[in-house]
C-alpha positions as CSV (number, residue, x, y, z in Angstrom):
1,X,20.1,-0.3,25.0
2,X,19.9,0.9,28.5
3,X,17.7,-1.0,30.9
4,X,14.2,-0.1,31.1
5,X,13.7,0.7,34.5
6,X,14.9,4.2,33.9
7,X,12.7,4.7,31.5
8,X,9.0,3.9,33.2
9,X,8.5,7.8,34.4
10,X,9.3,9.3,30.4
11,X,5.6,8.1,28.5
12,X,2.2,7.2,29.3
13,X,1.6,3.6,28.7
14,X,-1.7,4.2,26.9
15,X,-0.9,7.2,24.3
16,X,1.1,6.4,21.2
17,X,3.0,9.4,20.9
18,X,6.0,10.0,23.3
19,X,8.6,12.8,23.6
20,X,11.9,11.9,23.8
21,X,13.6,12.8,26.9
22,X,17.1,12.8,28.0
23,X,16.5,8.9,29.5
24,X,14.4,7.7,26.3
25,X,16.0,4.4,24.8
26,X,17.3,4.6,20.9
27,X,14.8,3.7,18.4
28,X,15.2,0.7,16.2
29,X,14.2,1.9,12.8
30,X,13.5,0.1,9.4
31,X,16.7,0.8,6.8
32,X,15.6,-0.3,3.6
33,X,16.5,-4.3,4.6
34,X,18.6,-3.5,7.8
35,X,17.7,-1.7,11.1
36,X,18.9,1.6,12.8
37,X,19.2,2.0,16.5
38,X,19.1,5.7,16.9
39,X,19.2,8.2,20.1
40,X,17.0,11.0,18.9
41,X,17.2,14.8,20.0
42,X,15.4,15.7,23.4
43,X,12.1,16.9,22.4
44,X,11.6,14.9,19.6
45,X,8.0,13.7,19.3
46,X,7.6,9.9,18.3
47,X,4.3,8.5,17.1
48,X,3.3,4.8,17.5
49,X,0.9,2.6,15.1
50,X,-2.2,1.7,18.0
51,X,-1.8,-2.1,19.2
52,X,-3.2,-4.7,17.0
53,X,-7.1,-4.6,17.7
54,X,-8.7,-8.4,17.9
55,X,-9.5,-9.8,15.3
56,X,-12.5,-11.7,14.4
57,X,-13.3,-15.2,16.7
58,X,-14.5,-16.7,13.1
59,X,-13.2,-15.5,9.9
60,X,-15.6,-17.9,8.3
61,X,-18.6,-17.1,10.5
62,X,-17.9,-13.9,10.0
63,X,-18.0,-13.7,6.0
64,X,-21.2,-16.2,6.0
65,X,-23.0,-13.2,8.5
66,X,-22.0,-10.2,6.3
67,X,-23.1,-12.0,3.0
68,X,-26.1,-12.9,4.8
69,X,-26.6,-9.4,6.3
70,X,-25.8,-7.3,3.4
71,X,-25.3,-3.1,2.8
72,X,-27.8,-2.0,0.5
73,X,-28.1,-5.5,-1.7
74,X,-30.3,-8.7,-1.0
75,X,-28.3,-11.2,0.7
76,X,-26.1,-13.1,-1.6
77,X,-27.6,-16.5,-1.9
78,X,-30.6,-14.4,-3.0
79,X,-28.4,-13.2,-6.2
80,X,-27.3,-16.6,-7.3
81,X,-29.5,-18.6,-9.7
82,X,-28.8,-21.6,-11.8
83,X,-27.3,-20.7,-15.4
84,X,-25.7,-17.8,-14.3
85,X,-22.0,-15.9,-15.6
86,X,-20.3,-15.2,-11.9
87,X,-17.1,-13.4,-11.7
88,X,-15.0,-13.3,-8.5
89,X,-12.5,-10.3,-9.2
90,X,-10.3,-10.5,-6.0
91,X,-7.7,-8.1,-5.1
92,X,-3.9,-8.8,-5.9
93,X,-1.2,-9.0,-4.4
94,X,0.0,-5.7,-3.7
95,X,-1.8,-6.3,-0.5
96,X,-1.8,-7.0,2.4
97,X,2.4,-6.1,3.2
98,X,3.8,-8.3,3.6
99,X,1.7,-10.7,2.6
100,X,0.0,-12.9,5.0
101,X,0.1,-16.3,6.7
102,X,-2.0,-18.8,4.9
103,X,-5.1,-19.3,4.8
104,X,-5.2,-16.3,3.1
105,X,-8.8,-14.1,3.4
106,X,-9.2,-14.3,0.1
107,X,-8.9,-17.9,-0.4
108,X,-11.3,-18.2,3.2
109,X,-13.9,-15.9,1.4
110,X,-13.3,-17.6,-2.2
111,X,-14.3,-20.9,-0.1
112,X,-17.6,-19.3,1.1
113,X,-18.5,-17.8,-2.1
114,X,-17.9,-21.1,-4.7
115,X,-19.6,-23.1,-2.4
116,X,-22.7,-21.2,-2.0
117,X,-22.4,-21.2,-5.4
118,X,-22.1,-24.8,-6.2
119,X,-25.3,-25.4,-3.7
120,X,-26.9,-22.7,-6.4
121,X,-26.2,-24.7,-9.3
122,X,-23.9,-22.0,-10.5
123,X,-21.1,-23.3,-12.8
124,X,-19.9,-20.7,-14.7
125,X,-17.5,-18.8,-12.7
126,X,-14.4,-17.5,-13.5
127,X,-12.0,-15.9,-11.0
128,X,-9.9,-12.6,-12.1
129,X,-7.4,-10.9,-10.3
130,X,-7.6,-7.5,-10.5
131,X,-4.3,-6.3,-10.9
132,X,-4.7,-3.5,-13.6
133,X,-1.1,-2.4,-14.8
134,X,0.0,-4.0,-11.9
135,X,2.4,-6.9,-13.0
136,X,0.8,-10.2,-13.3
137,X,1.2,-12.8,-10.3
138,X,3.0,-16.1,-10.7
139,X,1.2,-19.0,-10.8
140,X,3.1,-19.9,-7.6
141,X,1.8,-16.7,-6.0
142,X,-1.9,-16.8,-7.3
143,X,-1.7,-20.6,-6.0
144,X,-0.6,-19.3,-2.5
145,X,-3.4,-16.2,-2.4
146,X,-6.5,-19.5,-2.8
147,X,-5.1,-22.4,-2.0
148,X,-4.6,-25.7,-3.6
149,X,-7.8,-27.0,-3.9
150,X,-9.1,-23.2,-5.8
151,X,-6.1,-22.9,-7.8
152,X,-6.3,-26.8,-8.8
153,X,-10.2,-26.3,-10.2
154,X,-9.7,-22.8,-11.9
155,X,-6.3,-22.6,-12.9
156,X,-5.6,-21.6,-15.8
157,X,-8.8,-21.4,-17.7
158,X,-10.9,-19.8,-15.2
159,X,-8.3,-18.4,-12.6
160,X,-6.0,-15.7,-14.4
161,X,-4.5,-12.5,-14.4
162,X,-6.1,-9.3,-16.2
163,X,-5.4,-8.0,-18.7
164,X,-5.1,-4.7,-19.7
165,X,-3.8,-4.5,-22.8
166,X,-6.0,-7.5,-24.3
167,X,-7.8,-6.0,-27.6
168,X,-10.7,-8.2,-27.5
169,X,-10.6,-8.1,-23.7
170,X,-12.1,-4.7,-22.7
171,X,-15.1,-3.0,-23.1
172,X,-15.9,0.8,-22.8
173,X,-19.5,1.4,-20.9
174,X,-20.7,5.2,-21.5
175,X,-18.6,8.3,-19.8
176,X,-18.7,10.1,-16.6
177,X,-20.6,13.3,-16.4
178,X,-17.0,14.5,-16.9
179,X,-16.6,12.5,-20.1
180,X,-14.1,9.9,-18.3
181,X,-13.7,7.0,-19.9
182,X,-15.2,3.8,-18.5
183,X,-13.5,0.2,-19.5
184,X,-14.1,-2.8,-18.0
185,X,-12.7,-6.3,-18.2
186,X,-15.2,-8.4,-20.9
187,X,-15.5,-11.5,-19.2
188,X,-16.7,-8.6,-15.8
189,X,-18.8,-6.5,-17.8
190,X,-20.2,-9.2,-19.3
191,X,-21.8,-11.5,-16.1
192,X,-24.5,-11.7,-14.4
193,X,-23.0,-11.3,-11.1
194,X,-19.6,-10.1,-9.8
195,X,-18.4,-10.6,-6.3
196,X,-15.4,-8.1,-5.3
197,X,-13.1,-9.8,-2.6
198,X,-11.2,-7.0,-1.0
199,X,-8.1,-7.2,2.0
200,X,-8.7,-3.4,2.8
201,X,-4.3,-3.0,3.6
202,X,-4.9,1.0,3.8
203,X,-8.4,3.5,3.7
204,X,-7.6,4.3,0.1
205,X,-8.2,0.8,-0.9
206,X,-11.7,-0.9,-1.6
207,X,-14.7,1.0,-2.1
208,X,-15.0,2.1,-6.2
209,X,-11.5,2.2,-6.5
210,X,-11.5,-1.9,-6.8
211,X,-13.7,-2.2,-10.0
212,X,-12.5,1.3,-11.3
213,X,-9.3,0.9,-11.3
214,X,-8.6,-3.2,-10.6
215,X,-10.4,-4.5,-13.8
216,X,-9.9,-1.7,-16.6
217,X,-7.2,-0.4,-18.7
218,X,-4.5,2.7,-19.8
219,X,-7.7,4.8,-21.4
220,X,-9.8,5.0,-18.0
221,X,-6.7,5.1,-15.7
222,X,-5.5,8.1,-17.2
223,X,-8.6,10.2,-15.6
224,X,-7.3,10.1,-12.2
225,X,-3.5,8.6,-12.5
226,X,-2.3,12.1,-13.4
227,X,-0.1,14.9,-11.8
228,X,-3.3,16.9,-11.4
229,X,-5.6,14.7,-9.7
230,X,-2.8,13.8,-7.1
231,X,-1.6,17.6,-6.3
232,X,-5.5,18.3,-5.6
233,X,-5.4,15.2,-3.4
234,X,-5.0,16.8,0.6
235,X,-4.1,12.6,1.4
236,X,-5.0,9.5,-0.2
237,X,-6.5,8.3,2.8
238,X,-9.3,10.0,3.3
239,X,-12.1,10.8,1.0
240,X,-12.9,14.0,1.8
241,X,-9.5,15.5,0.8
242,X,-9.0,13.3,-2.1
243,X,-10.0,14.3,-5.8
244,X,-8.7,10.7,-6.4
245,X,-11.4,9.3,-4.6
246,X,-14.0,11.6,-6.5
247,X,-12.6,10.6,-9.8
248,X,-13.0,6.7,-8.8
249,X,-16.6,7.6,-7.1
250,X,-17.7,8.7,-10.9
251,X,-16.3,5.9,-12.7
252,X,-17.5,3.8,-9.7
253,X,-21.2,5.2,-10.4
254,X,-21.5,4.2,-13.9
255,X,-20.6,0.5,-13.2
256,X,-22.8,0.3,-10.5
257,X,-25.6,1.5,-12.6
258,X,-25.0,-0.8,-15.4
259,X,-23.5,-3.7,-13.3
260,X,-24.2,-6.1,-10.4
261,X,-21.5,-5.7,-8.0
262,X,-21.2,-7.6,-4.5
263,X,-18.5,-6.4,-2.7
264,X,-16.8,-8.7,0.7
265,X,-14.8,-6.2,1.7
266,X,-12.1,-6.7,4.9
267,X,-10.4,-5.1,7.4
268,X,-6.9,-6.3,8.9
269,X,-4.9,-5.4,12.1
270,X,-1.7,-4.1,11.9
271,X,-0.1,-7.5,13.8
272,X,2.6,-7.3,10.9
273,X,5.3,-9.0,13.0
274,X,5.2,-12.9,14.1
275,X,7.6,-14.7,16.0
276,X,10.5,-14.0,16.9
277,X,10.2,-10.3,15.6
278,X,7.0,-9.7,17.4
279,X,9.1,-6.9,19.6
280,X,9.3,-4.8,16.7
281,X,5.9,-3.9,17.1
282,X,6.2,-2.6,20.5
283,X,7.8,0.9,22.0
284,X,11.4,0.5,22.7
285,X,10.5,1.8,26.1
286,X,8.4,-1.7,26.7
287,X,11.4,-4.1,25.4
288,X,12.1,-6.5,27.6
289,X,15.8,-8.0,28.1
290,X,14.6,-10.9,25.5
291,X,13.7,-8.4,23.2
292,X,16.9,-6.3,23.2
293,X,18.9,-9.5,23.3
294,X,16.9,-10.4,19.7
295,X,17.1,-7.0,18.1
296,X,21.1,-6.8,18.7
297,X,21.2,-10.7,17.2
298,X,18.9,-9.5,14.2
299,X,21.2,-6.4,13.5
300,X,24.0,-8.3,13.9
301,X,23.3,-11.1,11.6
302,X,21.7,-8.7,8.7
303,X,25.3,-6.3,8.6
304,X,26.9,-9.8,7.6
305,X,24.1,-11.0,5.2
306,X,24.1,-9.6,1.9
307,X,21.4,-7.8,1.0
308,X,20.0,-10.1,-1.7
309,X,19.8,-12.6,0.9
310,X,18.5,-10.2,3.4
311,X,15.6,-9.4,0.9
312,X,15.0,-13.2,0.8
313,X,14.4,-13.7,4.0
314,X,11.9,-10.7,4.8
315,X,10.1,-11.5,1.8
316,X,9.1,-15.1,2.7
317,X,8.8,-14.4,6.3
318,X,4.6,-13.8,6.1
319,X,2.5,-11.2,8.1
320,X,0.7,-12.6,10.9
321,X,-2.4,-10.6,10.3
322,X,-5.6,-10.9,11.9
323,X,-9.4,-10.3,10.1
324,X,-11.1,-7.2,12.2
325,X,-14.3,-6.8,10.2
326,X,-15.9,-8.3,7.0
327,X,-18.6,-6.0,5.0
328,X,-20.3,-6.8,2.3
329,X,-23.1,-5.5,-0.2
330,X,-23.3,-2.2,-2.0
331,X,-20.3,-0.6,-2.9
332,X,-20.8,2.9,-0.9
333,X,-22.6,1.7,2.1
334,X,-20.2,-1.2,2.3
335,X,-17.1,1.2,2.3
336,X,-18.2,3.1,4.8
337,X,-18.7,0.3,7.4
338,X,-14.9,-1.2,6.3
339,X,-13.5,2.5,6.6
340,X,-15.1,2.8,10.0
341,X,-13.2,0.0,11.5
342,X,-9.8,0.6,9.0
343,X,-9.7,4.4,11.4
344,X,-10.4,2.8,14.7
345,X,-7.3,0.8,14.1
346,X,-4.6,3.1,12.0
347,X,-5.7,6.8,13.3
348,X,-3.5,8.1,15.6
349,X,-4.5,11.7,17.4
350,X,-1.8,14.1,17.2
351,X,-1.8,17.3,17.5
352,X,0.4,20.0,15.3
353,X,2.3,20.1,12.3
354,X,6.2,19.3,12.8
355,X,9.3,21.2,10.6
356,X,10.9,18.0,10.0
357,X,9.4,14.7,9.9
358,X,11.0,11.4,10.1
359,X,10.3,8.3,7.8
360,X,11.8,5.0,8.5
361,X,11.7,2.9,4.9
362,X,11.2,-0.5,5.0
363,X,12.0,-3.2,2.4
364,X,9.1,-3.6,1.2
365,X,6.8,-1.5,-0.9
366,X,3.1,-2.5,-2.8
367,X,4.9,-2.4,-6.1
368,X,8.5,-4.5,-4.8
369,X,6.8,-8.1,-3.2
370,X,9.0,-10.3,-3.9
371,X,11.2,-7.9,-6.0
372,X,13.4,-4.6,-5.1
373,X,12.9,-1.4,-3.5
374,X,14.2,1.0,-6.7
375,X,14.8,4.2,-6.1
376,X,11.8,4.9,-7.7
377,X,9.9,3.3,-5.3
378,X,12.3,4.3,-2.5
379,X,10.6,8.1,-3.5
380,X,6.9,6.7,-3.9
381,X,7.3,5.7,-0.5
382,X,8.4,8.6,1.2
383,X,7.2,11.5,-0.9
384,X,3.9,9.3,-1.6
385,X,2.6,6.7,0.4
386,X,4.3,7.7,4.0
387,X,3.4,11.6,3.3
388,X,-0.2,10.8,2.7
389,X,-0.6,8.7,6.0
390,X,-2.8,11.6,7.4
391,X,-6.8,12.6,6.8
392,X,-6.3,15.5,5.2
393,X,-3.3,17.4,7.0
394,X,0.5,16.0,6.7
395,X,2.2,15.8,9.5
396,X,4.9,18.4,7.8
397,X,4.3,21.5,7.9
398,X,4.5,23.5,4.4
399,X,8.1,24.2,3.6
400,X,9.5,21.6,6.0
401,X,12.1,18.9,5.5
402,X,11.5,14.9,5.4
403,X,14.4,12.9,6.6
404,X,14.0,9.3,4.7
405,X,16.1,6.4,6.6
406,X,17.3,4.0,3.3
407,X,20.2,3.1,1.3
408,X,18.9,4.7,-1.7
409,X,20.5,1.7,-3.6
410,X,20.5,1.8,-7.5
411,X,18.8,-1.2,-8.3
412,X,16.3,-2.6,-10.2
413,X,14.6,-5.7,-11.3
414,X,14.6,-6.2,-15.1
415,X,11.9,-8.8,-14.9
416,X,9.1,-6.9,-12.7
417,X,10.3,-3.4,-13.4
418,X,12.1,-2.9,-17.0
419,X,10.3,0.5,-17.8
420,X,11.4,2.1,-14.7
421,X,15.1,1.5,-15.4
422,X,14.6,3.6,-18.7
423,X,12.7,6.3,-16.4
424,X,15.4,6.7,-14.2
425,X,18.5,7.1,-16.7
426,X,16.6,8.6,-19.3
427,X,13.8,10.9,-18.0
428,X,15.0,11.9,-14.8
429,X,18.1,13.4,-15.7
430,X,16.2,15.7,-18.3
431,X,13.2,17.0,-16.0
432,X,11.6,16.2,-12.8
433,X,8.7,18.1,-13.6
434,X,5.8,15.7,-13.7
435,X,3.8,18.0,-15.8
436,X,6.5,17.7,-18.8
437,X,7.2,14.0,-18.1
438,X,2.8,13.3,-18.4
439,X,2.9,15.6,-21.4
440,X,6.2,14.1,-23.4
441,X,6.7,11.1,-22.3
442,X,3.6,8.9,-20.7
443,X,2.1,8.0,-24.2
444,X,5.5,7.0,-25.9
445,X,5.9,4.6,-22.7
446,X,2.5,3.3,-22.3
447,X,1.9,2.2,-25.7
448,X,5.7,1.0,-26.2
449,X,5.5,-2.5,-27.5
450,X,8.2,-4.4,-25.3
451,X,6.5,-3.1,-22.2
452,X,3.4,-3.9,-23.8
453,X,4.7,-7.6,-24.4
454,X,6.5,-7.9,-21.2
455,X,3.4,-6.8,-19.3
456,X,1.1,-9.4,-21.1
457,X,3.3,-12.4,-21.1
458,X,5.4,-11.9,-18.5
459,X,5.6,-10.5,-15.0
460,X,6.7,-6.9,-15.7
461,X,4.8,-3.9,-14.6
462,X,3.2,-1.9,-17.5
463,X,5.5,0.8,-19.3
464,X,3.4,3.4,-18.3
465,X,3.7,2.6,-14.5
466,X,7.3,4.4,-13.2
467,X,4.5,7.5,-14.6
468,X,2.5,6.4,-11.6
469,X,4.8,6.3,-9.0
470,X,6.0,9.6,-10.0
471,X,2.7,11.1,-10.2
472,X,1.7,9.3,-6.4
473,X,4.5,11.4,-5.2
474,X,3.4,14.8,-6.3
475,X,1.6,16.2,-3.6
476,X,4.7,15.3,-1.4
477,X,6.8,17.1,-3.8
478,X,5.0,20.3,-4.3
479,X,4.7,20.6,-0.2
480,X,7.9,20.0,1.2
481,X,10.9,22.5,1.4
482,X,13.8,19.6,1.3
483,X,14.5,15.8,1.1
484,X,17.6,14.6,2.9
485,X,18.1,10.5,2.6
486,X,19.9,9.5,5.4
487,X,22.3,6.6,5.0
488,X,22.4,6.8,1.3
489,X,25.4,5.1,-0.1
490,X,25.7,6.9,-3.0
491,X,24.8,10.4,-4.5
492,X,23.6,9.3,-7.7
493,X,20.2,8.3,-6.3
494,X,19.4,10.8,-4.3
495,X,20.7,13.8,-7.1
496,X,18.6,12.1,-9.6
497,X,15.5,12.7,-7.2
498,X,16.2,16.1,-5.9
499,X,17.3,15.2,-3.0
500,X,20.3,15.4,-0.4
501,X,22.0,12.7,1.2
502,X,23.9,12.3,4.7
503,X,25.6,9.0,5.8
504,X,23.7,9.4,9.3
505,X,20.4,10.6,10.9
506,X,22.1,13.2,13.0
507,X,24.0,14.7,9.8
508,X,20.3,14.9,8.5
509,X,19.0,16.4,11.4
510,X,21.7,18.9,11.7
511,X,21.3,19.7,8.1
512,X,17.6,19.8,8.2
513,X,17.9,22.2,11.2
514,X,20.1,24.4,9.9
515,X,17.4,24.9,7.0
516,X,14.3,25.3,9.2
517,X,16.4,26.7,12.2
518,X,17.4,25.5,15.4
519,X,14.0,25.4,17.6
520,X,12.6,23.5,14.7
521,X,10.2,20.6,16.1
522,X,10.5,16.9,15.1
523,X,8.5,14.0,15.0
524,X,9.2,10.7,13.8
525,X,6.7,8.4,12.1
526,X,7.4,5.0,13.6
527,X,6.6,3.1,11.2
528,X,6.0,-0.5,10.3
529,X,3.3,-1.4,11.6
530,X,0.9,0.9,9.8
531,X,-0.7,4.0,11.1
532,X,-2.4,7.5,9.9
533,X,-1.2,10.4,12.2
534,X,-5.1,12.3,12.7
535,X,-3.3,16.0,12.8
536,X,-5.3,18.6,14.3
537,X,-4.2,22.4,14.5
């Protein structure tokens, strides 16, 4: 990389959006479980995640405050009376990514919470992880996300998984005003009290999207976890522009009127790199010779690693994340302080809509910890997740191309993902259309016995879920003019999903020129760490 004092005229040190110029240093870009180091063209507009805000002084302090100083509820010592059935649901672990260094929040709030509950003479209390039709977490994991001492006086009895699928496990509480169903774990619908611990990774987390979709099953789900809802979605992140969100604020409103929730919800920084890859959160233009010195080690050493190995090692390397802001009380009230704070540190002011967009995907997705990036996920996170990181207006323009920077591999894990691997080389090669695939298909999968068992007994996502990350990418789909994966290694993947593949960025750039023309404008989404490009036009 060329040294950096040529480069100190090109960018202003305090805006997190640059334009390449002809002395701008190559960017080193996530590859699936590698990185790129790639000269962009002049012009090209790259937008930074903000720096990590500070976090909290006291994370402990700070949760004892908020349940003291609640939104809308009494404080929650004021709740808690001898005798009474106390739930904890507690978000899994499809966030934060990666996960973070222990203590964990959750297990820091859990602490909080069981002893103000002990000093209440409170005994029943069970603790459920609301992972829907999300796989369930190992008993390693779920020790990890509390701690010894938690996992030691609840597991397995009191400390477990939900389950969806459980026949004498779920309840149904009356309909929306748009007759959506409404199921709830028993053991939840049935206490006195639940508290909702929430690690808010993304806006479109927390709020009535924990209890309406973490704790109920396949019938309720299917309101809002359809092709519909998600083309009607603008982005995922912010409410406004989301008919997801309205379809959770329904369900939400009928548990809150027959239930007693207590929500500790928490923001996070975006500090997702520790020592020694702490550079990779920073603008190439501020590398110091140190920092160049580690990226051309790391690049070097991950080309000779193979790439189960390589997935290894950035799976147990943990996220150095720090707590921003801790809310707790009444679900709406509550969500609006956490997604108050969740904007001040993702939202990135740009302004205008580019013809092609850039994604760098990493190796990690909510749905692959500890597992693979599939190529179904590879397309939930470029067509979905990446696409929706916006409040209201992508940062494609209708029509335009997204270059996605990945191997596009074809693999998959038979343990955590069997149903997707009959998705992909069944379904796919007979229709794309997620209308067809919701109307043929979805039931024959979800209620599929195997998956069934697999999802109950083992650690397998539900049968109905490669449905779901079809569906999430959708809005993606029906906006964009072309997909190019760059650095595909095969054309299978990519001609099962639609899209085309180049070995390099610049093939993909020339190509996606060639279809928007030459003066097309790009940007580049430099992403991980996380942010939300704030569009205006």
């Amino acid at each position: 990389m060329r040294p950096i004092k040529t480069l100190q005229k090109l960018y202003d040190e305090e805006s997190q959006v640059v334009i390449t110029e002809k002395g701008s240093p190559p960017r080193a870009l996530f590859s699936g479980e590698n990185f790129l180091l790639e000269d962009l063209p002049v012009g090209t507009r790259v937008i930074f995640p903000r720096p990590p805000m500070a976090g909290v002084p006291n994370v402990k302090a700070a949760i004892r405050w908020a349940i003291n100083h609640p939104e809308g509820m009494d404080p929650l010592h004021a709740l808690l009376r001898p005798g009474m059935k106390l739930t904890c649901v507690i978000d899994d672990i499809s966030v934060p990514l990666p996960p973070m260094v222990t203590p964990d929040v959750r297990q820091t709030i859990l602490e909080v919470v069981l002893e103000l509950a002990a000093d209440s003479g409170v005994d029943d209390i069970h603790l459920v992880i609301a992972n829907a039709l999300h796989r369930r977490m190992t008993e390693a994991e779920m020790r990890r996300m509390v701690g010894q001492k938690i996992h030691d006086a609840y597991y397995p009895d009191r400390y477990y998984n939900h389950d969806a699928e459980d026949p004498d496990g779920i309840i149904e509480l009356e309909r929306t005003t748009h007759n959506e169903v409404v199921a709830l774990n028993r053991r939840v619908a049935e206490s006195d009290l639940i508290v909702y611990v929430n690690v808010n990774f993304v806006p479109m987390n927390g709020g009535h999207k924990s209890m309406g979709t973490g704790v109920t099953n396949y019938a309720s789900l299917r309101a809002h976890h359809n092709p519909k809802t998600i083309r009607d979605s603008d982005s995922y992140m912010e409410p406004k522009s989301s008919d997801l969100y309205r379809k959770n604020t329904r369900i939400g409103t009928v548990i809150d009127k027959h239930l007693k929730v207590f929500h500790i919800e928490t923001t996070l920084n975006n500090r997702m790199f520790g020592a020694p890859l702490e550079f990779l959160g920073k603008k190439e233009e501020d590398y110091t010779e140190g920092d160049r010195l580690k990226l051309q080690a790391m690049r070097f050493a991950l080309k000779r690693t193979p790439r189960a190995a390589a997935r290894k090692i950035f799976n147990s390397v943990p996220a150095p994340y720090d707590v921003t802001g801790v809310f707790a009380g009444a679900t709406e009230p509550t969500h609006a302080k956490t997604l108050e704070m969740s904007w001040k540190q993702y939202s990135v002011p740009v302004e205008g809509q580019s013809d092609i967009v850039i994604f760098p995907i990493p190796f990690v997705s909510p749905y692959s910890v500890n597992s693979i990036l599939n190529p179904l996920l590879l397309q939930v996170m470029g067509l979905g997740y990446f696409f929706n990181l916006n409040r209201g207006i992508p940062l494609v323009k209708k029509g335009g191309v997204l270059i996605l920077l990945h191997p596009a591999y074809d693999e998959f894990d038979p343990v955590q993902h069997p149903s997707y691997i009959e998705f992909f080389n069944r379904l796919l090669p007979e229709t794309r259309d997620s209308m067809k695939l919701e109307h043929k298909y979805e039931r024959e999968f979800a209620e599929n016995p195997s998956y069934v068992h697999l999802y109950r007994k083992g650690n397998a996502y539900h049968g109905v879920h490669p449905f779901y990350m079809w569906y999430w990418g959708e809005n993606g789909r029906q906006h964009v003019g072309k997909v190019i994966v760059a650095g595909a290694e095969n054309n299978h993947v990519p001609g099962l999903l639609g899209w085309d593949r180049t070995d390099t960025l610049t093939e993909a750039i020339e190509e996606a020129r060639g279809f928007m023309g030459r003066s097309a404008t790009i940007s580049l989404l430099r992403i991980a760490p996380t942010l939300l490009a704030d569009v205006k036009l």
